[in-house]
mmCIF file of the N, C-alpha and C atoms, coordinates in Angstrom:
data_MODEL
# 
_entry.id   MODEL 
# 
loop_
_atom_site.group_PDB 
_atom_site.id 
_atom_site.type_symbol 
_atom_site.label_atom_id 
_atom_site.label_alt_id 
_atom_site.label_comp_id 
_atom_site.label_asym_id 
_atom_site.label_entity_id 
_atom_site.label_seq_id 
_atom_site.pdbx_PDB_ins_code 
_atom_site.Cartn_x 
_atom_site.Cartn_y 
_atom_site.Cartn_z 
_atom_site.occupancy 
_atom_site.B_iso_or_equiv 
_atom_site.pdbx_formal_charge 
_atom_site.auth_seq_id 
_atom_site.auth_comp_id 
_atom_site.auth_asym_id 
_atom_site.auth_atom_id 
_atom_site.pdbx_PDB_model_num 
ATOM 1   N N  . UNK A 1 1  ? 0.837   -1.172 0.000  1.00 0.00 ? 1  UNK A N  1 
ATOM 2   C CA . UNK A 1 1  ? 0.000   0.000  0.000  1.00 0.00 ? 1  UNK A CA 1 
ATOM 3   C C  . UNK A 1 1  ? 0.887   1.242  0.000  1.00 0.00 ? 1  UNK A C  1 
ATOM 4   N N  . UNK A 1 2  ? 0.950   2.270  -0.935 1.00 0.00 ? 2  UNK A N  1 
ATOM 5   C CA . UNK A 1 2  ? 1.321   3.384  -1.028 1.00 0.00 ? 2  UNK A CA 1 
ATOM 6   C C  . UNK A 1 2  ? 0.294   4.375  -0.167 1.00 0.00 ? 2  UNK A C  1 
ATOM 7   N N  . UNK A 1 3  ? 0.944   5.260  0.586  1.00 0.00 ? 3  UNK A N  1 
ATOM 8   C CA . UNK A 1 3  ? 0.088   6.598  0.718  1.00 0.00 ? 3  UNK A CA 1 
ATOM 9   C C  . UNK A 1 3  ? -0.359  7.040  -0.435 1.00 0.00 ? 3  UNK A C  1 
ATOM 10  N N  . UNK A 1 4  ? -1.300  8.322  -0.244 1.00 0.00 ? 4  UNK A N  1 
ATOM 11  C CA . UNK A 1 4  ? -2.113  8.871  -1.417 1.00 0.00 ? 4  UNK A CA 1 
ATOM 12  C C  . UNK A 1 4  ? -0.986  10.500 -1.361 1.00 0.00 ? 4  UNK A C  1 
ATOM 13  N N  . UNK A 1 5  ? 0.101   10.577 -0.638 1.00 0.00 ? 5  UNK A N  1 
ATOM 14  C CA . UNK A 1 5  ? 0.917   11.384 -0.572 1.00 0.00 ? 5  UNK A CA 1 
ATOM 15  C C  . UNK A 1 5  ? 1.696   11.889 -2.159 1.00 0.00 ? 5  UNK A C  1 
ATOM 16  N N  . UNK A 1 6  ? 1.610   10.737 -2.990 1.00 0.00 ? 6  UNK A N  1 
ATOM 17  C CA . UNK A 1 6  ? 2.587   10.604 -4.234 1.00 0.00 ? 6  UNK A CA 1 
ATOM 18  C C  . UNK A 1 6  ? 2.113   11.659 -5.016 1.00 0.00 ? 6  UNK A C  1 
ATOM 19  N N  . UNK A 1 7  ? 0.516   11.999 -5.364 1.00 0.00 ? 7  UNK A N  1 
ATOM 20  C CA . UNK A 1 7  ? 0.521   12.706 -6.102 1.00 0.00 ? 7  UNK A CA 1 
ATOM 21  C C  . UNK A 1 7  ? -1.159  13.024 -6.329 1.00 0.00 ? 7  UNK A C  1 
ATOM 22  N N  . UNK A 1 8  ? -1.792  14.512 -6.329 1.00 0.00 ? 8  UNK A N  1 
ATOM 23  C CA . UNK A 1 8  ? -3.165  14.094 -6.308 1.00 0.00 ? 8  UNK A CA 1 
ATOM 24  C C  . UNK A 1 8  ? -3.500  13.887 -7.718 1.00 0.00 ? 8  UNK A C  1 
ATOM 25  N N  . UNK A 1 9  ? -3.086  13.460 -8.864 1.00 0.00 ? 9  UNK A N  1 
ATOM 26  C CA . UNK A 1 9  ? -3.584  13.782 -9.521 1.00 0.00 ? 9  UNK A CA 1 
ATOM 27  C C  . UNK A 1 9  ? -3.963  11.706 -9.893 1.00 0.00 ? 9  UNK A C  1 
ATOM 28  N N  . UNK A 1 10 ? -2.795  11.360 -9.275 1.00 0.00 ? 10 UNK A N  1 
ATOM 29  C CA . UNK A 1 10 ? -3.075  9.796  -8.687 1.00 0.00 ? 10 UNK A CA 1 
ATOM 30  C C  . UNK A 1 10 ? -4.196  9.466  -8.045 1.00 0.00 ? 10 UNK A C  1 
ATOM 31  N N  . UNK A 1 11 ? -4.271  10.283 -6.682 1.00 0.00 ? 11 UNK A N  1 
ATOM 32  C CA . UNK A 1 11 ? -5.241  9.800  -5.686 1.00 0.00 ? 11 UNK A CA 1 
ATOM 33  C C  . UNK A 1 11 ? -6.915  10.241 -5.817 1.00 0.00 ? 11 UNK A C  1 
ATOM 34  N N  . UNK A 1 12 ? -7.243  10.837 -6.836 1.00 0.00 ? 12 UNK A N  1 
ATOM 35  C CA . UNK A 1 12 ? -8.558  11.304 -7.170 1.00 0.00 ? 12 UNK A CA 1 
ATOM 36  C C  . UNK A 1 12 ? -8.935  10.348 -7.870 1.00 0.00 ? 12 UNK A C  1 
ATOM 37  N N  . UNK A 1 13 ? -10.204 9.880  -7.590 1.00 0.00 ? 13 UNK A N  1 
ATOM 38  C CA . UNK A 1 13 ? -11.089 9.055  -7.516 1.00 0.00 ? 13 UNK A CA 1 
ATOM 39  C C  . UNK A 1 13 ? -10.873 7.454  -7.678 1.00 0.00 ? 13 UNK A C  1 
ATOM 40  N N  . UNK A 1 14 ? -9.929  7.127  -6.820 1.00 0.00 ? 14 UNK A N  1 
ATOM 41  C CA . UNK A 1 14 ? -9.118  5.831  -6.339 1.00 0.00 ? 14 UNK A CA 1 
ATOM 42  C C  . UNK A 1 14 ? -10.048 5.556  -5.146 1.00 0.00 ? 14 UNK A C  1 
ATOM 43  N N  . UNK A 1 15 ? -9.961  4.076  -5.063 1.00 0.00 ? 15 UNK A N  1 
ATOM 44  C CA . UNK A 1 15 ? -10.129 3.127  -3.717 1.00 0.00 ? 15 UNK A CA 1 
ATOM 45  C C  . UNK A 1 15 ? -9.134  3.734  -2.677 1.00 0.00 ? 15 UNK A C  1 
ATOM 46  N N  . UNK A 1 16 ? -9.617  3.725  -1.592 1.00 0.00 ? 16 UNK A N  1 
ATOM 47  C CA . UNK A 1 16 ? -8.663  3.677  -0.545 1.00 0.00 ? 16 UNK A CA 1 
ATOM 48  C C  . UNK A 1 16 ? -9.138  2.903  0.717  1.00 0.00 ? 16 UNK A C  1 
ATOM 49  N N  . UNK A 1 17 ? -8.017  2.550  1.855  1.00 0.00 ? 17 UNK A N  1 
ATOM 50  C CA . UNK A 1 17 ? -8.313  1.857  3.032  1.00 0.00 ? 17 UNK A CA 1 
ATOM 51  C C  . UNK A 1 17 ? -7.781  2.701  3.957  1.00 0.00 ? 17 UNK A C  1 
ATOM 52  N N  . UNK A 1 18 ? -8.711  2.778  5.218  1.00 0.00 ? 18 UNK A N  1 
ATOM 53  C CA . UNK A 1 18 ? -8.436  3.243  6.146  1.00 0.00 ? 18 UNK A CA 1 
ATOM 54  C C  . UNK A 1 18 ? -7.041  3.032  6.710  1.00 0.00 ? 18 UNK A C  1 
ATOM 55  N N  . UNK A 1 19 ? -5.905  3.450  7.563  1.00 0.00 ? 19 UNK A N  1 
ATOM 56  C CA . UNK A 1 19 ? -4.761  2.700  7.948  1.00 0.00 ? 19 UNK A CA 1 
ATOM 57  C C  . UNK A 1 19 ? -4.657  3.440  9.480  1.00 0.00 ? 19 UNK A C  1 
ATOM 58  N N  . UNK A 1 20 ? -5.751  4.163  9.851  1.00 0.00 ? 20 UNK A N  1 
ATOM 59  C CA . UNK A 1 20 ? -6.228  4.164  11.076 1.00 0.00 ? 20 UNK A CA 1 
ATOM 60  C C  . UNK A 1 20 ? -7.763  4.536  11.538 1.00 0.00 ? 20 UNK A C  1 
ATOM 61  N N  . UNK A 1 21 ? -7.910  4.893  12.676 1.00 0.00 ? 21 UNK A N  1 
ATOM 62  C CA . UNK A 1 21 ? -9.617  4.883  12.909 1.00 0.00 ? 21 UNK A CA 1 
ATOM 63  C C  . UNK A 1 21 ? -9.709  6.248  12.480 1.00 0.00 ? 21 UNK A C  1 
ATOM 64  N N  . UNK A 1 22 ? -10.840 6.362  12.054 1.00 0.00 ? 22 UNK A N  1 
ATOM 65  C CA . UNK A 1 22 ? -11.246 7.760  11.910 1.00 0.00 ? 22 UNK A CA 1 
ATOM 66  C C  . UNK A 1 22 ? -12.783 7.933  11.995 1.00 0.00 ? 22 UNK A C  1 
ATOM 67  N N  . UNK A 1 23 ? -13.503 9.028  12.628 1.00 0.00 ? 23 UNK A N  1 
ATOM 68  C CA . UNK A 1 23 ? -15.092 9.770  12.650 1.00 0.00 ? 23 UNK A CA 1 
ATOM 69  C C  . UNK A 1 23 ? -14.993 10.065 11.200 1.00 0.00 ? 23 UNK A C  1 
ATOM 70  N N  . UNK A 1 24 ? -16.692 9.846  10.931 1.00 0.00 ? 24 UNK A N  1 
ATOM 71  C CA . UNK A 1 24 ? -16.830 10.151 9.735  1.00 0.00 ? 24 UNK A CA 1 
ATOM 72  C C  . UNK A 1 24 ? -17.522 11.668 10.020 1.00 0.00 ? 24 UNK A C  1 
ATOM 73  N N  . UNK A 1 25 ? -18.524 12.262 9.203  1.00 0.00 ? 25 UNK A N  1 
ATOM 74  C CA . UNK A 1 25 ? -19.119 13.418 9.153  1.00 0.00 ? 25 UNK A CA 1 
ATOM 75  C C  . UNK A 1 25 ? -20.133 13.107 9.966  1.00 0.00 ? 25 UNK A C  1 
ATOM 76  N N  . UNK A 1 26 ? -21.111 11.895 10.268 1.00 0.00 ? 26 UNK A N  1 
ATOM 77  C CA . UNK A 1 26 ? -21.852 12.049 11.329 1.00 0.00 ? 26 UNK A CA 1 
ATOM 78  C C  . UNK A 1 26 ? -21.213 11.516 12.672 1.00 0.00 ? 26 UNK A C  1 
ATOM 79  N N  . UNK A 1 27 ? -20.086 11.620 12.923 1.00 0.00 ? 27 UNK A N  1 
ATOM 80  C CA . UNK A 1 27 ? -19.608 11.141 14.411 1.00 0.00 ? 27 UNK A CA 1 
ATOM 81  C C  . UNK A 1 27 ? -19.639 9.152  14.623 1.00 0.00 ? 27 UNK A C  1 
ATOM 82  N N  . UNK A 1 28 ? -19.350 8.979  13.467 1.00 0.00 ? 28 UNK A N  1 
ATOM 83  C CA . UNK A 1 28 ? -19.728 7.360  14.053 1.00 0.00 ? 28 UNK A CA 1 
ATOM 84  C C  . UNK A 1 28 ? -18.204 6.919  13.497 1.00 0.00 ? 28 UNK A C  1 
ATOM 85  N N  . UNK A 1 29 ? -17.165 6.328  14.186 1.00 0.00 ? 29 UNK A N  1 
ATOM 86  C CA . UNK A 1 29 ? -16.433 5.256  14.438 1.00 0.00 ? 29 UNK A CA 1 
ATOM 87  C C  . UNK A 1 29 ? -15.837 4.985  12.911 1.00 0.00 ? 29 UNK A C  1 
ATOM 88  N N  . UNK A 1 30 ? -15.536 4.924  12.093 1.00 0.00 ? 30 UNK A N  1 
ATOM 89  C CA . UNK A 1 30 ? -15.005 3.830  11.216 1.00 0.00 ? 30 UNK A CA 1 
ATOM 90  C C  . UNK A 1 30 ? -13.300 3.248  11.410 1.00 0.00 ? 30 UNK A C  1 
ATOM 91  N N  . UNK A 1 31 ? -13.399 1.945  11.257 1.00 0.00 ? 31 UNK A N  1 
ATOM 92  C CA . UNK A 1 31 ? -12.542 1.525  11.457 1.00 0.00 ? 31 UNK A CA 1 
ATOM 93  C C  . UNK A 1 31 ? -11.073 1.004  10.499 1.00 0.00 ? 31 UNK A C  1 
ATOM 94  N N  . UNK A 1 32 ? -9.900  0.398  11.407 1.00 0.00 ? 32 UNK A N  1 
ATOM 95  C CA . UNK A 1 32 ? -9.025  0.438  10.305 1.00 0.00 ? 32 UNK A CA 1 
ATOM 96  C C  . UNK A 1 32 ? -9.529  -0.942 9.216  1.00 0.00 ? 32 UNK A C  1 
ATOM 97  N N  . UNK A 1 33 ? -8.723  -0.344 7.697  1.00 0.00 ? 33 UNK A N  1 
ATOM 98  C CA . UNK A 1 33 ? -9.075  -1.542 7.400  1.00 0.00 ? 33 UNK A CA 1 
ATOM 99  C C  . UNK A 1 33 ? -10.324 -1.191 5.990  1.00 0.00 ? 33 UNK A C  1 
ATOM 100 N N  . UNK A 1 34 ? -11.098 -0.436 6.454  1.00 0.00 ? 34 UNK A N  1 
ATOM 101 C CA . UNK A 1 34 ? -12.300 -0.149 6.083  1.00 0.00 ? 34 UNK A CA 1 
ATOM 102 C C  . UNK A 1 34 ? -11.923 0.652  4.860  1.00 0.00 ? 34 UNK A C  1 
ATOM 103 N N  . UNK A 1 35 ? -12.829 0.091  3.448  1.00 0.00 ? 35 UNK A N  1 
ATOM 104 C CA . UNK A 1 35 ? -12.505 0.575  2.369  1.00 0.00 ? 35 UNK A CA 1 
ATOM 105 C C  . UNK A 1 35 ? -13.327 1.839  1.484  1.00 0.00 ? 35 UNK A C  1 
ATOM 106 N N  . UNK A 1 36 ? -12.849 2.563  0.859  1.00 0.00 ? 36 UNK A N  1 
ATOM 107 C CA . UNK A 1 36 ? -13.563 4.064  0.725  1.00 0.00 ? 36 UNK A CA 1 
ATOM 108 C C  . UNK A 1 36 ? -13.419 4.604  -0.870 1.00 0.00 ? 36 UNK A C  1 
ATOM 109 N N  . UNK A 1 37 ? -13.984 5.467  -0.871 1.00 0.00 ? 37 UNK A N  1 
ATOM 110 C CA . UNK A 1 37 ? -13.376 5.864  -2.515 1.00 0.00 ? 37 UNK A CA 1 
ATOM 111 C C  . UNK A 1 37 ? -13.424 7.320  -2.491 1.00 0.00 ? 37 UNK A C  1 
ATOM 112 N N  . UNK A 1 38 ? -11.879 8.281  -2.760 1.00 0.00 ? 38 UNK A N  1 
ATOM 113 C CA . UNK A 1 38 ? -12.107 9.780  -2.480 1.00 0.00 ? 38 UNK A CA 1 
ATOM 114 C C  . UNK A 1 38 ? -12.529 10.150 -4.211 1.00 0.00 ? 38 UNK A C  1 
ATOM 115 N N  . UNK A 1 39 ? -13.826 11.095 -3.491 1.00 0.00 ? 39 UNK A N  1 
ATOM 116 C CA . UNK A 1 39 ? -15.141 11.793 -4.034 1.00 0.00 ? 39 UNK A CA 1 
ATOM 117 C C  . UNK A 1 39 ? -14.382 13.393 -4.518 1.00 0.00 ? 39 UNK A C  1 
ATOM 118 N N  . UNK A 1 40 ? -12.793 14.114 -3.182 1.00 0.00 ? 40 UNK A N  1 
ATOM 119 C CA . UNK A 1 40 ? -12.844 15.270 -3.504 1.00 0.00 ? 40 UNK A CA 1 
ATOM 120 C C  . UNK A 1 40 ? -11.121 15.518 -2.871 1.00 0.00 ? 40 UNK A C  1 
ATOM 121 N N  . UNK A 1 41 ? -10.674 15.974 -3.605 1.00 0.00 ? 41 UNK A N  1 
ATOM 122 C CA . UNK A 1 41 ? -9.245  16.448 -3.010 1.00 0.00 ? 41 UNK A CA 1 
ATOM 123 C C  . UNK A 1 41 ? -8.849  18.080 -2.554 1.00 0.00 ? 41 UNK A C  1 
ATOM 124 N N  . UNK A 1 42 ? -8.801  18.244 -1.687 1.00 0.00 ? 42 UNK A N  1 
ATOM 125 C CA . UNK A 1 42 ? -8.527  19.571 -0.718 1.00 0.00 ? 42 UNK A CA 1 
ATOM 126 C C  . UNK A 1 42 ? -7.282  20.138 -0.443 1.00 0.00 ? 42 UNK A C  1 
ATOM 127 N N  . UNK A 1 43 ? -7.001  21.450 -0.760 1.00 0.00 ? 43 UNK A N  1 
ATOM 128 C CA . UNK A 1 43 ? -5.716  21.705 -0.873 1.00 0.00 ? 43 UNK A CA 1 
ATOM 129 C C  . UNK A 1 43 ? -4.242  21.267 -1.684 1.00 0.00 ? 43 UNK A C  1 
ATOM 130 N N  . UNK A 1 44 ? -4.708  20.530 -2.674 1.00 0.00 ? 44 UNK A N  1 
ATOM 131 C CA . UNK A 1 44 ? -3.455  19.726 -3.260 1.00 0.00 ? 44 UNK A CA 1 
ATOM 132 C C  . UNK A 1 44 ? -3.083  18.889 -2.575 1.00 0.00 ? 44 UNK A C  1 
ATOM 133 N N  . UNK A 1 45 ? -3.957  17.929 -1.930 1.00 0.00 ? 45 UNK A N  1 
ATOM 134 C CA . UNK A 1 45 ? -3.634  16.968 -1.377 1.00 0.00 ? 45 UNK A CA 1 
ATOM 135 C C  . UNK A 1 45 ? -3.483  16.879 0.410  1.00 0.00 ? 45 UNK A C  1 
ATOM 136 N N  . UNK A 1 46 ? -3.519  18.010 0.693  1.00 0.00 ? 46 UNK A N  1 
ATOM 137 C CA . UNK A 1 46 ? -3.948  18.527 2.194  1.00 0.00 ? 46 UNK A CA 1 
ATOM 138 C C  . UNK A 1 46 ? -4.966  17.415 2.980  1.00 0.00 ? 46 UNK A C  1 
ATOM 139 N N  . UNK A 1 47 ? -5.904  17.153 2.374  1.00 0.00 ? 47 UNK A N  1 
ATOM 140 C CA . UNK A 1 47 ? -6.709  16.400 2.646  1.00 0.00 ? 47 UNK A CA 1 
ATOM 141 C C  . UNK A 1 47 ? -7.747  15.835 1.545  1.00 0.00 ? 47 UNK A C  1 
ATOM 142 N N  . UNK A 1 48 ? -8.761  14.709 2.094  1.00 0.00 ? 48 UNK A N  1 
ATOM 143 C CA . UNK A 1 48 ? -9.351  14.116 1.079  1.00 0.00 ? 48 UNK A CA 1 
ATOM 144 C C  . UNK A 1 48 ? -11.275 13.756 1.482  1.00 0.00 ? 48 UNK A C  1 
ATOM 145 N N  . UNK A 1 49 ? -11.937 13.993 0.704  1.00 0.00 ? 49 UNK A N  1 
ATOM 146 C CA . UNK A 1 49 ? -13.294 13.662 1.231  1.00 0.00 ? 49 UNK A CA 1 
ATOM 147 C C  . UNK A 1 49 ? -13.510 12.130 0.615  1.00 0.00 ? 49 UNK A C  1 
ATOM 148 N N  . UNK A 1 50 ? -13.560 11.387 1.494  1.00 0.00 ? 50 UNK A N  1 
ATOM 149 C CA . UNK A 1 50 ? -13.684 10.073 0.698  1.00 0.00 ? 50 UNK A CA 1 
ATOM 150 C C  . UNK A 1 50 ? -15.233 9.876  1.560  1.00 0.00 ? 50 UNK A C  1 
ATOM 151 N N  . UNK A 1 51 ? -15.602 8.185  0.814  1.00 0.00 ? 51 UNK A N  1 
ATOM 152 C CA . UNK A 1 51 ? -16.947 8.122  0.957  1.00 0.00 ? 51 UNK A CA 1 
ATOM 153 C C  . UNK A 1 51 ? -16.909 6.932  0.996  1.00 0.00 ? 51 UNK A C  1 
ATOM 154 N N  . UNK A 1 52 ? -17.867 6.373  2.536  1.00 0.00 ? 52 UNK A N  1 
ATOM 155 C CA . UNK A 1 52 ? -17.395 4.649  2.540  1.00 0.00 ? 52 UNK A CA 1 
ATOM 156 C C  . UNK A 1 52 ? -18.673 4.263  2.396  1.00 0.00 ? 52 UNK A C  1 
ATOM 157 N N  . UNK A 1 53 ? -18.620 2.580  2.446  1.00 0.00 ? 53 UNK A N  1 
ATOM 158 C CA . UNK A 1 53 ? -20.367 2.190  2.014  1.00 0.00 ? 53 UNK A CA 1 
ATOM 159 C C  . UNK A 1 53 ? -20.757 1.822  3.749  1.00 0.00 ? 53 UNK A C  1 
ATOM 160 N N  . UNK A 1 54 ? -19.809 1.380  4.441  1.00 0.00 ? 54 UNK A N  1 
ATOM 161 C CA . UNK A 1 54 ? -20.120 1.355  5.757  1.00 0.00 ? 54 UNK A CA 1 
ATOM 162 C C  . UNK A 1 54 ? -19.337 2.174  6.970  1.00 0.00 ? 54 UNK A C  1 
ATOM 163 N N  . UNK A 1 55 ? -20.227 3.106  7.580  1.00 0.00 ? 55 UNK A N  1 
ATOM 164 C CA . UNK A 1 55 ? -21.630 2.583  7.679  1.00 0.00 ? 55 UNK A CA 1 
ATOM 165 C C  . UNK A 1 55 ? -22.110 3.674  7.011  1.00 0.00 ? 55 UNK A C  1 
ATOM 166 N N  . UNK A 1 56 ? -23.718 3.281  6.315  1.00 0.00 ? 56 UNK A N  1 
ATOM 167 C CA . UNK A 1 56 ? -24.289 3.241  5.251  1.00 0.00 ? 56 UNK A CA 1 
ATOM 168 C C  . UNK A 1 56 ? -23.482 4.694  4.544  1.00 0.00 ? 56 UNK A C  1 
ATOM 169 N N  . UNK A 1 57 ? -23.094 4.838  3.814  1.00 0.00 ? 57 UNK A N  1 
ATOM 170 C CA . UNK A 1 57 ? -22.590 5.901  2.479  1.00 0.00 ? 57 UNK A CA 1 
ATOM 171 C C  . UNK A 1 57 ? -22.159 7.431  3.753  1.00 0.00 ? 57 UNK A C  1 
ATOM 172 N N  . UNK A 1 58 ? -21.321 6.814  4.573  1.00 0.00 ? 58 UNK A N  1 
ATOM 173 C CA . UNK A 1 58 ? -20.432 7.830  5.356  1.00 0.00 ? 58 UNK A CA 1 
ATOM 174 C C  . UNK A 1 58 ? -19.660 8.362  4.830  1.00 0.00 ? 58 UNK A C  1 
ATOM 175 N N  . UNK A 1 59 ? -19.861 9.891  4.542  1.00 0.00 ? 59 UNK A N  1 
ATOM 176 C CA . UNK A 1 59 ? -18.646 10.474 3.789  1.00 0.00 ? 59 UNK A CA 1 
ATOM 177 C C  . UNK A 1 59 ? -17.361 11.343 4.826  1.00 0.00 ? 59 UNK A C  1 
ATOM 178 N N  . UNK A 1 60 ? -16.479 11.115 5.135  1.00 0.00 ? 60 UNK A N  1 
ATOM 179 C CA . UNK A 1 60 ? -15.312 11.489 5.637  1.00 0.00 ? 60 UNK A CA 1 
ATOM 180 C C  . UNK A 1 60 ? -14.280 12.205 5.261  1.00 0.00 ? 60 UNK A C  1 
ATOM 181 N N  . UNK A 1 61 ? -13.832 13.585 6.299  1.00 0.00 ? 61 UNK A N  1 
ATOM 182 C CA . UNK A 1 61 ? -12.509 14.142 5.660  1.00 0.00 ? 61 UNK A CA 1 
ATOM 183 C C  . UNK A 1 61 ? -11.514 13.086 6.339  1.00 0.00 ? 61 UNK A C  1 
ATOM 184 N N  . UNK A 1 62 ? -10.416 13.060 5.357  1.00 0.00 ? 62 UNK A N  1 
ATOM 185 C CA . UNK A 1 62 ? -9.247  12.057 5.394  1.00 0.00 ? 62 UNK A CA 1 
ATOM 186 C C  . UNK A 1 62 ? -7.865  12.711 5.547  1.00 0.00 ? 62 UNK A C  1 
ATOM 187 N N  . UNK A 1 63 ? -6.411  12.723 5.777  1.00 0.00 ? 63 UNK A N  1 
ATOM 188 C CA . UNK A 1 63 ? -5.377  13.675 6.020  1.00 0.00 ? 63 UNK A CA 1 
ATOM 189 C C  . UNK A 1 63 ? -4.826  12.399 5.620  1.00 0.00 ? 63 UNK A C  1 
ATOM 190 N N  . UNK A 1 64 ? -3.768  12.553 4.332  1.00 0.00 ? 64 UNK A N  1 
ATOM 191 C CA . UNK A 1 64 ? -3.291  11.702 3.750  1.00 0.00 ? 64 UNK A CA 1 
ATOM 192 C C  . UNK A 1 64 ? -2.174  10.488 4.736  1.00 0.00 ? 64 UNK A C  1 
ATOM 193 N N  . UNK A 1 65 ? -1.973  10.698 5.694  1.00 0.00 ? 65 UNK A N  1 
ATOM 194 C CA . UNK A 1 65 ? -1.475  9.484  6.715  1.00 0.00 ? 65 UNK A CA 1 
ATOM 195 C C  . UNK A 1 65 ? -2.841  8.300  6.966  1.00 0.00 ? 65 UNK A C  1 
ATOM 196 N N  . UNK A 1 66 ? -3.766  8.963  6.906  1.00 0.00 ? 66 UNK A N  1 
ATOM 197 C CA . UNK A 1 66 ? -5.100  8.346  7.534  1.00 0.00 ? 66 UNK A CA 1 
ATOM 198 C C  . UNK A 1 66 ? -5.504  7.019  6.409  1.00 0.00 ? 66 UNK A C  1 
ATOM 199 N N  . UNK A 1 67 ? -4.880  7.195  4.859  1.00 0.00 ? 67 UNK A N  1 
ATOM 200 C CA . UNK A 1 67 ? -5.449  6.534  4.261  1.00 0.00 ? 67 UNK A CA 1 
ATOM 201 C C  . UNK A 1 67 ? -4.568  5.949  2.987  1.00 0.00 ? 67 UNK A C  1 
ATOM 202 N N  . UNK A 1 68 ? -4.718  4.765  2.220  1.00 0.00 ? 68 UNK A N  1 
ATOM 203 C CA . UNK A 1 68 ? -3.791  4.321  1.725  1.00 0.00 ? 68 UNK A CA 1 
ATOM 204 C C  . UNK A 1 68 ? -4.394  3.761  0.403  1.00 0.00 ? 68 UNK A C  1 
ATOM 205 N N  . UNK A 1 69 ? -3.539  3.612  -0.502 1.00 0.00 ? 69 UNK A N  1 
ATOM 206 C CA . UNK A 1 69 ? -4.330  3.542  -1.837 1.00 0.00 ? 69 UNK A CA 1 
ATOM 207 C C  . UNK A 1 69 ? -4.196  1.953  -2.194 1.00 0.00 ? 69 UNK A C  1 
ATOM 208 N N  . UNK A 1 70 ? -5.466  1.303  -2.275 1.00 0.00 ? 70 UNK A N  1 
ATOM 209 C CA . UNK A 1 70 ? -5.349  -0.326 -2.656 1.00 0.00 ? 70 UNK A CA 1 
ATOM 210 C C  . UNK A 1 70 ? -5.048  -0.713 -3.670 1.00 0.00 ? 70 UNK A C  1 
# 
């Protein structure tokens, strides 16, 4: 697994996996492991809005340590 650090023009609209826990936008838990797909890239790569299917279509800001490209 590479970080999504390499390059955004890579990491836009790629799979990714969690590679630690993170709150999504409604406050619920997701865990490591857990697979996502970023929807929006922030700052040149600053950060990432990805969007998981569990739990149900949680969309999450991400900080490129947080997440890893499958």
């Amino acid at each position: 697994m590479r970080g999504c650090q390499a390059s955004v023009k890579e990491c836009s609209s790629h799979d990714v996996v969690l590679t630690m826990p993170l709150k999504n936008d409604h406050g619920d838990l997701i865990a490591i492991g857990t697979e996502g797909m970023i929807v929006s890239v922030h700052g040149y790569g600053q950060s990432y809005m990805v969007e998981f299917a569990k739990p149900l279509g949680a969309p999450a800001m991400a900080e490129p340590h947080e997440v890893g490209l499958q």
